[in-house]
C-alpha positions as CSV (number, residue, x, y, z in Angstrom):
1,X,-9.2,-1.6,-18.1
2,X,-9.2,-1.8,-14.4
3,X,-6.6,0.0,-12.4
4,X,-4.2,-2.6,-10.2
5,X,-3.6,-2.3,-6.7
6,X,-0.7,-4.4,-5.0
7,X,-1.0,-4.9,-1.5
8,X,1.6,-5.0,0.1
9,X,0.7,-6.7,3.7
10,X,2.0,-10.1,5.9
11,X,-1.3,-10.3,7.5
12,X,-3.3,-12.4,5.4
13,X,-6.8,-11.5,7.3
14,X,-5.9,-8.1,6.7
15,X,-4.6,-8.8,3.0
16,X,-7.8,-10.9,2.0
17,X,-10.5,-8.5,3.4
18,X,-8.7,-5.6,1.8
19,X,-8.3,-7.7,-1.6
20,X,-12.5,-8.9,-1.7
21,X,-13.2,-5.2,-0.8
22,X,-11.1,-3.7,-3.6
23,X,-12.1,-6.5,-6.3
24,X,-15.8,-6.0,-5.4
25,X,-15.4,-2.8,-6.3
26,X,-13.3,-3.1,-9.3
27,X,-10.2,-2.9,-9.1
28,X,-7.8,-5.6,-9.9
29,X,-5.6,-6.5,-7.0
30,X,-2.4,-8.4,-6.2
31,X,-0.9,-9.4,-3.1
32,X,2.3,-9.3,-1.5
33,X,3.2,-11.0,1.9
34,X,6.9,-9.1,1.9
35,X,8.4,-6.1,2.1
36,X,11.0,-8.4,-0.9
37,X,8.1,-9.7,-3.1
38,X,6.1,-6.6,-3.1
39,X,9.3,-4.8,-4.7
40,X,9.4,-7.2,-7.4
41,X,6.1,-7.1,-8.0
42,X,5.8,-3.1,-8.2
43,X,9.1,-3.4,-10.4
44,X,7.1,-5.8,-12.5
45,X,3.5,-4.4,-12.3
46,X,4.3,-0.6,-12.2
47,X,0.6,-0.6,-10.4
48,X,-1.2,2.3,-9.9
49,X,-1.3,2.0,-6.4
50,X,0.5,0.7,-4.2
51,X,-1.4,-0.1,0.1
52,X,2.3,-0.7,1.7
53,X,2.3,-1.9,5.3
54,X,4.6,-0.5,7.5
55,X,6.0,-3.8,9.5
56,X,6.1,-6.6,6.7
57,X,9.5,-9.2,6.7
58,X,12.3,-8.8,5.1
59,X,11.9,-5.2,3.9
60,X,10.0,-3.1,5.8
61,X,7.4,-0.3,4.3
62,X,9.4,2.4,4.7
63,X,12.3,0.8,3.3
64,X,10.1,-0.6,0.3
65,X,8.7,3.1,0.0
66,X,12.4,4.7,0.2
67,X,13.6,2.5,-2.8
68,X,10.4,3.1,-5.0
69,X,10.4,6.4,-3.9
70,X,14.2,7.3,-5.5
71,X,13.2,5.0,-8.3
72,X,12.6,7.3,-11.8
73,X,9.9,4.8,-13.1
74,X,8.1,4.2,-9.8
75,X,8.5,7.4,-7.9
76,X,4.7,8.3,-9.4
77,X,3.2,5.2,-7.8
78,X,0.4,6.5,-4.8
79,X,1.2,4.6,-1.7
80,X,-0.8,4.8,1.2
81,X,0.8,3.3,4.4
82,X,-1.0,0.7,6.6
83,X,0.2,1.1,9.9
84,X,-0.3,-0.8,13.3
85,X,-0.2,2.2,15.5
86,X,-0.6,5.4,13.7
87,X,2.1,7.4,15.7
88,X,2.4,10.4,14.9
89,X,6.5,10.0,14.4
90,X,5.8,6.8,12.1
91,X,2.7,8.6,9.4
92,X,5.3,11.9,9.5
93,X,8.4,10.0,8.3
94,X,5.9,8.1,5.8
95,X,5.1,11.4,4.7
96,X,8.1,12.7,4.4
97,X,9.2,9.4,2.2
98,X,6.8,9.8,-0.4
99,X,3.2,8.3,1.4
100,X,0.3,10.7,0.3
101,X,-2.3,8.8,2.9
102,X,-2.6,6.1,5.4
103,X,-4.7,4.0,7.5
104,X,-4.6,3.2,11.0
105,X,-5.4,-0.7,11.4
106,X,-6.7,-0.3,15.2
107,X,-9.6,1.9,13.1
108,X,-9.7,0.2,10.4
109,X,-12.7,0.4,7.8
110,X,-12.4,-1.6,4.6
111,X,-15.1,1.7,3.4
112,X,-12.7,4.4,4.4
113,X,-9.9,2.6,2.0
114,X,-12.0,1.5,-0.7
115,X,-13.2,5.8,-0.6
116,X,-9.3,6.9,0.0
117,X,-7.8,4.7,-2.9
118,X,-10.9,6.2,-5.0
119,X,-9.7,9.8,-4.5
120,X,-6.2,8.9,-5.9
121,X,-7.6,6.5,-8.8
122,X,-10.7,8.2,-9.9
């Protein structure tokens, strides 16, 4: 059975490219536009890993990552962060919450996520 990847992400350019890169690859995929949705959806999905952006409405990653994070059933979850600026203050307090990777968008390469989400699924 494939592995399930929520993506957590209010851009929906960003969102769709990283969903037809992951699927193509095999991985199933669900999307969330919210910092609120995607925390029912990991509550409902448990996935396996979780791509959490870091400014999303409503709840913001690091809120969404804080709550899953002190959460017994969902603490396991990978997340890697998506982040708009890659500060060196914002990837240290996602680290410190609980984020094992991230991804700068202003570099972004749909190959350098599809290989990172590999080395924690595979």
């Amino acid at each position: 059975m494939s592995k399930t990847i929520l993506i957590a992400e209010d851009e929906e350019i960003m969102a769709s490219l990283l969903e037809k890169k992951l699927t193509q690859v095999g991985y199933r995929v669900v999307i969330a536009p919210d910092g609120d949705e995607a925390l029912n959806k990991i509550k409902e999905l448990i996935p396996d890993l979780i791509l959490l952006d870091v400014m999303m409405p409503r709840l913001s990653g690091f809120e969404v990552l804080e709550i899953i994070k002190n959460d017994p059933q969902l603490k396991d979850i990978p997340v890697i962060i998506i982040s708009n600026s890659g500060q060196p203050v914002e990837i240290d307090k996602a680290v410190a919450l609980g984020a094992i990777d991230w991804v700068v968008k202003t570099d972004f390469d749909p190959n350098e996520v599809v290989a990172k989400v590999n080395k924690v699924l595979k």
